[in-house]
N, C-alpha and C positions, 0 to 999 in steps of 0.2 A: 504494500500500500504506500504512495507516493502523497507525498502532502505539500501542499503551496499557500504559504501565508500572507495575505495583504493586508496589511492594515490601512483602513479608510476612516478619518475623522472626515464626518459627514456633512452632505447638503441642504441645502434649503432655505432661503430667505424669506418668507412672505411677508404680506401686507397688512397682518393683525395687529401689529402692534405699533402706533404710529403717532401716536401722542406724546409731548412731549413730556407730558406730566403724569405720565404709567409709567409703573416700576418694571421696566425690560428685564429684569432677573427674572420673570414669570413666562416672560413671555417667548424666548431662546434658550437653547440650551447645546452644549457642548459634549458628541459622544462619541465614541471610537465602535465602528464596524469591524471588527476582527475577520476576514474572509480566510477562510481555509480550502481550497481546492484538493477534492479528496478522490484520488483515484483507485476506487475499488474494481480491482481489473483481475482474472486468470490467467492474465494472457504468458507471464513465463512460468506457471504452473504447466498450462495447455503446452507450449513450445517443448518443457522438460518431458510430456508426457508419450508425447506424437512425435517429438522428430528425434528419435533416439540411435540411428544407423548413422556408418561416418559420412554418407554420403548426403544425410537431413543437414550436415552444419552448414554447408553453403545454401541451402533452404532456409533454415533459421535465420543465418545472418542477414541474407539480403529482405527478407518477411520484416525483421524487427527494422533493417530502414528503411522500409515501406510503410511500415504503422509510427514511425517516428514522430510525425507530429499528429496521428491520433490518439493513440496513449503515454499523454505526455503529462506532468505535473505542471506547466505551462500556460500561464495566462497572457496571453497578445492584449485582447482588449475585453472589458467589461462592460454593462450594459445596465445601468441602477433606475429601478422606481420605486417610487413610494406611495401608497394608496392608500383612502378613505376607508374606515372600518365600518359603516354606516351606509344604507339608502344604496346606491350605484356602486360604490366603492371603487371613484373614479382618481384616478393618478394626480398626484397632489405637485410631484415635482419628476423629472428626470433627469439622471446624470448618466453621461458617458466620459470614459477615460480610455488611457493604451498605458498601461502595465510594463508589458515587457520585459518583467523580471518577474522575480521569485519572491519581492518584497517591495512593495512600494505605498508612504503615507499622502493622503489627502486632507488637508484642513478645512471643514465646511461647519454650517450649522443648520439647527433643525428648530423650529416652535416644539416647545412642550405640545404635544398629543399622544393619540394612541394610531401606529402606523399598520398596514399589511405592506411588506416589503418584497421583492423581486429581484433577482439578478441572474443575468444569463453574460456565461463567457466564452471568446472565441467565435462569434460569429462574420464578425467583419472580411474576415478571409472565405468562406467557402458562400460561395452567392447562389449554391442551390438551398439553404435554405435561410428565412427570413424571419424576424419576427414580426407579428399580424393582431390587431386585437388590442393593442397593451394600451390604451385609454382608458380602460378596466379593467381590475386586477382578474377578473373573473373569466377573462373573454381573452384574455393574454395568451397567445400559443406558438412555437415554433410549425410552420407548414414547410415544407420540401414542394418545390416549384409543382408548377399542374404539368405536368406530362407524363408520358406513358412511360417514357424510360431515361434513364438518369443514369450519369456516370456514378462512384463513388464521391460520397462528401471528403472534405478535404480537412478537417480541423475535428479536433473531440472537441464537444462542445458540452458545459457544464451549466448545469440551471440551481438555484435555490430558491426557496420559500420560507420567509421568516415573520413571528407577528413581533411589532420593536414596540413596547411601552417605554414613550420617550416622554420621561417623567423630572428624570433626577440629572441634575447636572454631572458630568465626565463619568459616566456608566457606559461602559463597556461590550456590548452584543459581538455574538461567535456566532458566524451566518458559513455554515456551511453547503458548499458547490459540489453536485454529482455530475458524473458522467450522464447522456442520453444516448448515446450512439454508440454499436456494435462492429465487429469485423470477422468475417469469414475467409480462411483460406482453404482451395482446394487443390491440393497436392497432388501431380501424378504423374507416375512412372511409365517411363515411355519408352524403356530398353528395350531392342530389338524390332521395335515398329518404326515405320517408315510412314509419314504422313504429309498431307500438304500445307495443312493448316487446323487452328482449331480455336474455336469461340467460346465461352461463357455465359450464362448471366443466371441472375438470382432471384427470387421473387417468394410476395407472402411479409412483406415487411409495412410496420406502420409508416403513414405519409405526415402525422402533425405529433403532436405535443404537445396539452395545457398543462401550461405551468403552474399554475396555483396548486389544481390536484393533482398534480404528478402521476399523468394518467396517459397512454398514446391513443390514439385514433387513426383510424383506415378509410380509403376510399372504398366502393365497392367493387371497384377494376384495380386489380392487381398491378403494382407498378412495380416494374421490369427494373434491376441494378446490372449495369454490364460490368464484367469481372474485367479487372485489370493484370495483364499478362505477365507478372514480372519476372524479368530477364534475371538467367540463374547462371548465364554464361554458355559461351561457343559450346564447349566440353561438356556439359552436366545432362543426364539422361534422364531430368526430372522439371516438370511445370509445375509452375505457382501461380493457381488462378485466386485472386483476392477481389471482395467485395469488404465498403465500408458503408453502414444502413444504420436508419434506426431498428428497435428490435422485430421481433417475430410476434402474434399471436400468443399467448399463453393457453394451454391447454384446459384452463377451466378459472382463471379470474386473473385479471391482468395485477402485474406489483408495483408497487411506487419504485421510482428506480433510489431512494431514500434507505430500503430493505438492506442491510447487508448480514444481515445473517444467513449464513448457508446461502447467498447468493446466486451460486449455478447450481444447484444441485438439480438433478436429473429428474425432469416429471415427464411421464410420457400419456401420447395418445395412439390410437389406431389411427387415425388420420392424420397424413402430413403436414407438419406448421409451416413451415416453408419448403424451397425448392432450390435446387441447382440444376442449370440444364444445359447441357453439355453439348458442344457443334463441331464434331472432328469430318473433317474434310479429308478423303485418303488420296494416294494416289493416283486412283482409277478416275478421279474425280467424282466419286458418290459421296453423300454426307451421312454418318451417322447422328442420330440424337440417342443422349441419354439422359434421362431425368433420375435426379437424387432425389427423395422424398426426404424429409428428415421429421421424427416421434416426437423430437425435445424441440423445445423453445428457445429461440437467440436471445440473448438479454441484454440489457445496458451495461456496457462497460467488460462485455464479456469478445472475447475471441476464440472462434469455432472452428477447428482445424479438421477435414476430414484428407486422409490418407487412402488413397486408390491407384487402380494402374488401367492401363489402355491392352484392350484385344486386340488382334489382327487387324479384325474388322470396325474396328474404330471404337466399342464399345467401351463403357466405365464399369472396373468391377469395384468391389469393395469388401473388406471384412469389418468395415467399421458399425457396431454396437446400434442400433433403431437408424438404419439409414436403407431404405427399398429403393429397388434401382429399376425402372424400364425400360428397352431398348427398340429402337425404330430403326432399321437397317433403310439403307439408301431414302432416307426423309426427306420432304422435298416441302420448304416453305410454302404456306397456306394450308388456311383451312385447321388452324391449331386450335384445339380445346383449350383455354384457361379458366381451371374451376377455380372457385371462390375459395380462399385457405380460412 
């Protein structure tokens, strides 16, 4: 677990208090935002688990910097509001900053009230997705752009939710930041086969995020993540298809990403939470497809490594633990099923 401290003495000027002849001790007050950026991650758990042959190290290594700036204890820029506890509980003030370190203070101030507070970091860099709504603490969401298919996001991106009784002059609040956003890598061994090419992509993953309730939400058209190929070297008889999403479906109640107790721990269903679907291109020029189904849930902050190898025939096998594979010999775009996950 990686931990990033900002300390923020806080914003806020308003227009309550404006007489010359009221006691402003009542009406300001001076408080320190303690931010912690807390990354609860498996990801060199999963690494230590799966890539364990000498030929995984150069997997591993080039994987970890490819996820380098998304499991990262690293804040670029943050994102602060403050909201009404009452009626609409409409955004009272907002601040933005750029961090860029591991530590950095802010001197602001706040009117004595009772606040709902918001912070979301790391979004300024990855412009697939946005935040939407935040005029009200209630209505505040990360969405991921309206289209059908999307690259991977480019930043871990960390949200919090805190109530601040801002009461007493220089009291001190710990506003802790989770992760939202997951990564899957699919590994595969490609010794002795001869192919021309081969494609990816991922699907069955939430498209929003409210923040207040630390809850995701989905469209009802499945949106398509295209894995990205990364390059293992001239030499290496092995691909790394990687996807970075927000998470999966949970098989029977979704978690706040707040949870970290037993965090990943394995829940399964009969029905697949998401998908990997595989597009090897052989020499002959026919395509195979292969679709990974997977039991378990991707989670926030977690990284999903499956391990497989390629057939003659272009297909994916696997002896990886709740993951069903079907195969389409010579598949020929159009006319694809995609059922609802």
């Amino acid at each position: 677990m990686s931990r990033l401290t900002a300390v923020i003495l806080t914003v806020l000027l308003l227009t309550a208090c404006n007489s010359i002849d009221e006691d402003l001790s009542d009406c300001e007050s001076n408080f320190e935002l303690n931010y912690e950026l807390r990354l609860v991650t498996n990801m060199t758990t999963e690494m230590q688990t799966q890539l364990t042959t000498q030929t995984d190290i150069y997997v591993g290594a080039s994987l970890r910097s490819y996820l380098s700036n998304i499991f990262t204890d690293y804040a670029h820029d943050v994102d602060l509001s403050f909201y009404d506890t009452v009626d609409d509980s409409i955004r009272l003030d907002h601040q933005t900053a750029i961090m860029n370190d591991n530590q950095k203070t802010y001197t602001l101030y706040l009117p004595k009230r009772q606040y709902q507070h918001l912070a979301v970091a790391n979004l300024q860099n990855d412009s697939l997705v946005t935040l939407t709504g935040d005029e009200k603490c209630h209505t505040a969401k990360l969405l991921q752009i309206n289209a059908d298919t999307i690259t991977s996001l480019n930043t871990g991106i960390f949200t919090a939710r805190q109530p601040l009784n801002v009461l007493e002059v220089d009291t001190t609040f710990h506003v802790k930041l989770y992760m939202v956003n997951c990564a899957t890598a699919l590994v595969l061994d490609t010794t002795g086969i001869e192919i021309r090419s081969i494609r990816a992509e991922a699907v069955g993953f939430a498209t929003g995020f409210n923040i207040c309730d630390s809850t995701f939400t989905f469209r009802n058209n499945n949106l398509t993540v295209k894995a990205d190929n990364i390059d293992m070297g001239q030499n290496s008889k092995k691909l790394c298809l990687c996807t970075v999403s927000l998470p999966s479906r949970e098989p029977f109640q979704q978690r706040l990403v707040i949870e970290t107790e037993e965090p990943f721990a394995n829940t399964y269903t009969e029905n697949g939470l998401w998908q990997y679907k595989v597009y090897v291109t052989l020499k002959n020029g026919t395509t195979t497809q292969s679709v990974l189904n997977m039991a378990t849930p991707l989670r926030a902050g977690q990284l999903k490594i499956i391990k497989a190898s390629l057939r003659d025939d272009g297909a994916v096998v696997t002896n990886a633990i709740n993951v069903g594979v079907s195969v389409t010999l010579d598949w020929k775009p159009g006319g694809e099923y995609n059922p609802i996950l």
